[in-house]
OpenMM code with the backbone's topology and positions (N, CA, C; nanometers):
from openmm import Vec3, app, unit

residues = "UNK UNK UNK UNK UNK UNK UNK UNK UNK UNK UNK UNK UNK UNK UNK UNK UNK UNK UNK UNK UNK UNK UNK UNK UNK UNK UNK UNK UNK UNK UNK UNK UNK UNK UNK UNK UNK UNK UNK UNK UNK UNK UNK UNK UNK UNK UNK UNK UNK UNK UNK UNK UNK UNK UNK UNK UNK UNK UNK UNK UNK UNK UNK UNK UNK UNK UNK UNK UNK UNK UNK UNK UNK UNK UNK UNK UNK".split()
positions = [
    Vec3(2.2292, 1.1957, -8.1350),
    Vec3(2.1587, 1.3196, -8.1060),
    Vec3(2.0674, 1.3559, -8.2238),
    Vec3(1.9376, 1.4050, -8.2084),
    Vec3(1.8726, 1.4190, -8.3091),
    Vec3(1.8641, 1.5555, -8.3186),
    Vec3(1.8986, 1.6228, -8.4154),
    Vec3(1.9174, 1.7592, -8.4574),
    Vec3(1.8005, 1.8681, -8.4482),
    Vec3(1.6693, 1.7762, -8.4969),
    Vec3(1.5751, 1.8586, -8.4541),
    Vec3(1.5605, 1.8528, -8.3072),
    Vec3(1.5743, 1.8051, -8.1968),
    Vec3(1.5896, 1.8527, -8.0941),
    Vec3(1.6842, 1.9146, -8.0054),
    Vec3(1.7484, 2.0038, -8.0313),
    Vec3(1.8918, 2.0733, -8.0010),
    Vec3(1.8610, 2.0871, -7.8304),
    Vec3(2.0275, 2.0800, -7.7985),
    Vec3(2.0056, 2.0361, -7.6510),
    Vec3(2.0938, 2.1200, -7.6308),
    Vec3(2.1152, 2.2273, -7.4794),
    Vec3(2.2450, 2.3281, -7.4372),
    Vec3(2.3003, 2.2515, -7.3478),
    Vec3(2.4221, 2.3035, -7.3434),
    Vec3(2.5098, 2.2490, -7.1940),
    Vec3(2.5574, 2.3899, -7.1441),
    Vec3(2.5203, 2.3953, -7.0003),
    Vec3(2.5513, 2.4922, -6.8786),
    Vec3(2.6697, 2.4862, -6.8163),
    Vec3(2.7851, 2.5431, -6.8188),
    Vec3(2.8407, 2.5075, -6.7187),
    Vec3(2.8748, 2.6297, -6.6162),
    Vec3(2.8909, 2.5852, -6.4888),
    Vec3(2.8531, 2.6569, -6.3956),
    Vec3(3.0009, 2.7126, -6.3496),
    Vec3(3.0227, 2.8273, -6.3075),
    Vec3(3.1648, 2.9393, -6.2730),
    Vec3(3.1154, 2.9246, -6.1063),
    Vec3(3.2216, 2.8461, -6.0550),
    Vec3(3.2461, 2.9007, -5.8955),
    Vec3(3.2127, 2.7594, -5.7908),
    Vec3(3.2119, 2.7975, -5.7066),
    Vec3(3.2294, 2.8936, -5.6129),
    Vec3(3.4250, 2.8770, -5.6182),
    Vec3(3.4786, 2.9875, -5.5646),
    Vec3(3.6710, 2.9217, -5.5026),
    Vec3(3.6084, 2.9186, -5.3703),
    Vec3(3.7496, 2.8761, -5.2795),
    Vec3(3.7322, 2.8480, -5.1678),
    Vec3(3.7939, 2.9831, -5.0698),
    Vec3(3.7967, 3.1082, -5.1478),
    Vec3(3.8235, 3.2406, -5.0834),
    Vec3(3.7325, 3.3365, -5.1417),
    Vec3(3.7415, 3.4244, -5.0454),
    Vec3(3.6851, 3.5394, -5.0537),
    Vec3(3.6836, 3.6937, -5.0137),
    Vec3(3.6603, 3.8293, -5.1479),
    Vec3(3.7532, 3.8978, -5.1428),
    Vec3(3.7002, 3.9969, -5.0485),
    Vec3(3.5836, 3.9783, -4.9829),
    Vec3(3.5488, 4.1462, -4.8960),
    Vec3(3.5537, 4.0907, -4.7381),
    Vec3(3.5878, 3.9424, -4.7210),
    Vec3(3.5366, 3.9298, -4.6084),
    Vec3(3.6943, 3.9070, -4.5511),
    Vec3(3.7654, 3.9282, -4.4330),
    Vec3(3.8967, 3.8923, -4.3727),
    Vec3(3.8650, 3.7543, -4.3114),
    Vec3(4.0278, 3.6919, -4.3085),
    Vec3(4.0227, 3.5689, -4.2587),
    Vec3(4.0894, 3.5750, -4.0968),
    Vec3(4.1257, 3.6674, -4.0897),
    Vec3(4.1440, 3.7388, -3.9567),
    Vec3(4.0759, 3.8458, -3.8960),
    Vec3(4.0364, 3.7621, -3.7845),
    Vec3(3.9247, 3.8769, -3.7225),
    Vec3(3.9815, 4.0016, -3.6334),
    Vec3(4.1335, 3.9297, -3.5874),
    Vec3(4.2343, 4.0564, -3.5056),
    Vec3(4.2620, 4.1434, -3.6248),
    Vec3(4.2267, 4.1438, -3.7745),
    Vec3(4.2847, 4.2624, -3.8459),
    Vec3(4.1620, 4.2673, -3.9538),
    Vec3(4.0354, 4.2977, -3.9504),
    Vec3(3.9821, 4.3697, -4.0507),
    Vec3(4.0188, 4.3874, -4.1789),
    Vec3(4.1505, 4.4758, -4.2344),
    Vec3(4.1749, 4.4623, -4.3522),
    Vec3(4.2568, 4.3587, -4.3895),
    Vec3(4.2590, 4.2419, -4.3323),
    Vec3(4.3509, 4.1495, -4.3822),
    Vec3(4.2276, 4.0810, -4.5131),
    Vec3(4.3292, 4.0602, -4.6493),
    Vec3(4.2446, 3.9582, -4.7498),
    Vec3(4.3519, 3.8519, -4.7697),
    Vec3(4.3212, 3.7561, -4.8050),
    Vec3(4.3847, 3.6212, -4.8799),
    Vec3(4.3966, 3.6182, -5.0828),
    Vec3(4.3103, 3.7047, -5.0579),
    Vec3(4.3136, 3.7028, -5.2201),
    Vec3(4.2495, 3.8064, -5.2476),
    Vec3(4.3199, 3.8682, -5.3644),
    Vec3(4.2897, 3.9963, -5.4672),
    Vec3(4.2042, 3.9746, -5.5306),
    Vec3(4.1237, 4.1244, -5.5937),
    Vec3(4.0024, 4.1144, -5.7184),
    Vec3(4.0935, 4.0209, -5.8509),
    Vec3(4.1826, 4.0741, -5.8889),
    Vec3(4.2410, 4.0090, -6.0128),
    Vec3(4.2610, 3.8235, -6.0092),
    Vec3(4.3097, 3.8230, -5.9130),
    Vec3(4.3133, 3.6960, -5.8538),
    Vec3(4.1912, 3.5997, -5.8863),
    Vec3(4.0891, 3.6772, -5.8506),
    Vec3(3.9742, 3.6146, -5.8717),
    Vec3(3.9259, 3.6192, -5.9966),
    Vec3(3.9690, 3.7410, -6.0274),
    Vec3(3.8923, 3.7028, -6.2182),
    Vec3(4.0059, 3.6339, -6.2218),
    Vec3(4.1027, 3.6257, -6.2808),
    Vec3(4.2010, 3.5277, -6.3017),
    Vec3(4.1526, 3.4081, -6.3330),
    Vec3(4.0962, 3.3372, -6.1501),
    Vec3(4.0498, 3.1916, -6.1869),
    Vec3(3.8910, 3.1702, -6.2257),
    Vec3(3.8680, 3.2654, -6.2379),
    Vec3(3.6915, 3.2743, -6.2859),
    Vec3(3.7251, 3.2915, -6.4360),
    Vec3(3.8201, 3.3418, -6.4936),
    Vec3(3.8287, 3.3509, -6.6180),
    Vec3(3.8804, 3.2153, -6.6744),
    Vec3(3.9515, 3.1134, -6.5913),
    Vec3(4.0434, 3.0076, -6.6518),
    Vec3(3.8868, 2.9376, -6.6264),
    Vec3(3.8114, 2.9291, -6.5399),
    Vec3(3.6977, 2.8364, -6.5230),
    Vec3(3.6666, 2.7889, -6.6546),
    Vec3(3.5756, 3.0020, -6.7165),
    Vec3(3.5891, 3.0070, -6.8392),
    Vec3(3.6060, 2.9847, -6.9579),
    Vec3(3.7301, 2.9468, -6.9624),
    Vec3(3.8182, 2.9333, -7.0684),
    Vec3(3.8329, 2.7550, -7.1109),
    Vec3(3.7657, 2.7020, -7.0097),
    Vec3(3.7655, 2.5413, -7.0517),
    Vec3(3.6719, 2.4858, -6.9948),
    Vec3(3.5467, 2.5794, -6.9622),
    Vec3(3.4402, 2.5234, -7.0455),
    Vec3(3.3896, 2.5426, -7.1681),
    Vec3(3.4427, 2.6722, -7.2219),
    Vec3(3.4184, 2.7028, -7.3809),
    Vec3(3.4874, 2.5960, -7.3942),
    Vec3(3.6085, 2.5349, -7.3802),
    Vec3(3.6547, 2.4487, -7.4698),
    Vec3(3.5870, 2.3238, -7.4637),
    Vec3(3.5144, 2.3094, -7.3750),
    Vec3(3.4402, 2.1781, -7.3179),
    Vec3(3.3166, 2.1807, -7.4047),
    Vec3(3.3058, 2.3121, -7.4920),
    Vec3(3.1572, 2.2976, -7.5663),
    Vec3(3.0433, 2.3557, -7.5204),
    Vec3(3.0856, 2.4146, -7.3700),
    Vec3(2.9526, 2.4993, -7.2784),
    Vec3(2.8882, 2.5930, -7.3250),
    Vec3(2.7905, 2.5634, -7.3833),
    Vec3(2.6593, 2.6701, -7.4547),
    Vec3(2.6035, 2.8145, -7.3422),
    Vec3(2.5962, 2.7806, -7.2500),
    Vec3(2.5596, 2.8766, -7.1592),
    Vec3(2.6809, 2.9016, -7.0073),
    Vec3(2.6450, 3.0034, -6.9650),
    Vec3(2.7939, 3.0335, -6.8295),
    Vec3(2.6677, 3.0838, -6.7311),
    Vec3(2.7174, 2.9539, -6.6007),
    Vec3(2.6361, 3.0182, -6.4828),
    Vec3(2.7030, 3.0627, -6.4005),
    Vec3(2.7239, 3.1656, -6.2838),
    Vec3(2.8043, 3.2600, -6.1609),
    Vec3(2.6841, 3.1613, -6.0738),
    Vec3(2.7792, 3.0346, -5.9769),
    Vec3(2.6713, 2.9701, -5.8714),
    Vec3(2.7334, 2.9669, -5.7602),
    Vec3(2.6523, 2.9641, -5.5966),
    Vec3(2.6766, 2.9594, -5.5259),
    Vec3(2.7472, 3.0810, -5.4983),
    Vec3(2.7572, 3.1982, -5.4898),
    Vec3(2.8896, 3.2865, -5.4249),
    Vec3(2.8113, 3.3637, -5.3702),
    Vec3(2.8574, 3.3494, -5.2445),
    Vec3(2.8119, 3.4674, -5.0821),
    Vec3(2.8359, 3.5854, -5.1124),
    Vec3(2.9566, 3.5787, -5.1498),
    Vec3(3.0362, 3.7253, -5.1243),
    Vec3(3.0012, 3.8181, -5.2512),
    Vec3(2.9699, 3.9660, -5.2507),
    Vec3(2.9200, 3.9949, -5.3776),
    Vec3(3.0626, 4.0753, -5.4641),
    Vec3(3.1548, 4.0835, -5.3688),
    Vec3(3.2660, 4.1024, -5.4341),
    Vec3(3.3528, 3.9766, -5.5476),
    Vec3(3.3165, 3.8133, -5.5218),
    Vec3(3.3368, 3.7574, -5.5493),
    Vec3(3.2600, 3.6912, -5.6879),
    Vec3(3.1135, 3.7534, -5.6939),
    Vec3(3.0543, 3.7481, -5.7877),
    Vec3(3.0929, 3.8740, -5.9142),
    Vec3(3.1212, 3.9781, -5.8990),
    Vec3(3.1333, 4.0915, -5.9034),
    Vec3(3.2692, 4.0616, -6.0122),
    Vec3(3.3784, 3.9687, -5.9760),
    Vec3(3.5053, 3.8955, -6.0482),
    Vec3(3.4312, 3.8186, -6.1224),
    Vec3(3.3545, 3.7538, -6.1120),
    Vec3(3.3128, 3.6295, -6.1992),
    Vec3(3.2097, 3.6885, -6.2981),
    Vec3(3.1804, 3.7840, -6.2979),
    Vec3(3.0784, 3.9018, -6.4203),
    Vec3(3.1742, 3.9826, -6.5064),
    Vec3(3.2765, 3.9837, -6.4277),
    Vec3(3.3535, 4.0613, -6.5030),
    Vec3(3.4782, 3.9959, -6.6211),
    Vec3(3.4974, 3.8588, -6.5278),
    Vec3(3.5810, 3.7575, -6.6140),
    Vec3(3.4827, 3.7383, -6.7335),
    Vec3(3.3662, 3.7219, -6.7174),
    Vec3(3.3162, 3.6612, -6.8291),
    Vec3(3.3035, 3.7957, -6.9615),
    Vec3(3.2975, 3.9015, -6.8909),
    Vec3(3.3099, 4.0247, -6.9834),
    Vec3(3.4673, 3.9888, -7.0797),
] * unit.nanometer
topology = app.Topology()
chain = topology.addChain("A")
for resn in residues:
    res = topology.addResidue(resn, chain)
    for name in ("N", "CA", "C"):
        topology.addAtom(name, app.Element.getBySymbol(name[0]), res)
């Protein structure tokens, strides 16, 4: 690596395969599969090893749901 040209590494937070505003049952509206904490939880472990991986920058990619982004802004807080 040549020093005068410094290079970042991105690594990207997301998507899980749940989500927290939308139900997975349509006979019950308030039904969720997973909690806000839940989700920072694993948005925070994402986190936590790509810093260790050396990740210069943190991207929130791919997420529909804005409750689900909403965990992943806040993990990184």
């Amino acid at each position: 690596a040549d020093p005068s040209n410094p290079r970042f590494v991105v690594g990207a937070m997301g998507p899980t395969n749940r989500t927290g505003s939308i139900s997975p049952d349509v006979e019950d509206p308030t039904a969720r599969n997973v909690d806000f904490d839940e989700l920072v939880t694993a948005y925070y472990e994402q986190i936590v090893a790509l810093m260790d991986g050396g990740c210069d920058i943190l991207m929130v990619e791919t997420i529909f749901d804005t409750l689900n982004a909403k965990a992943a802004v806040y993990a990184v807080g």
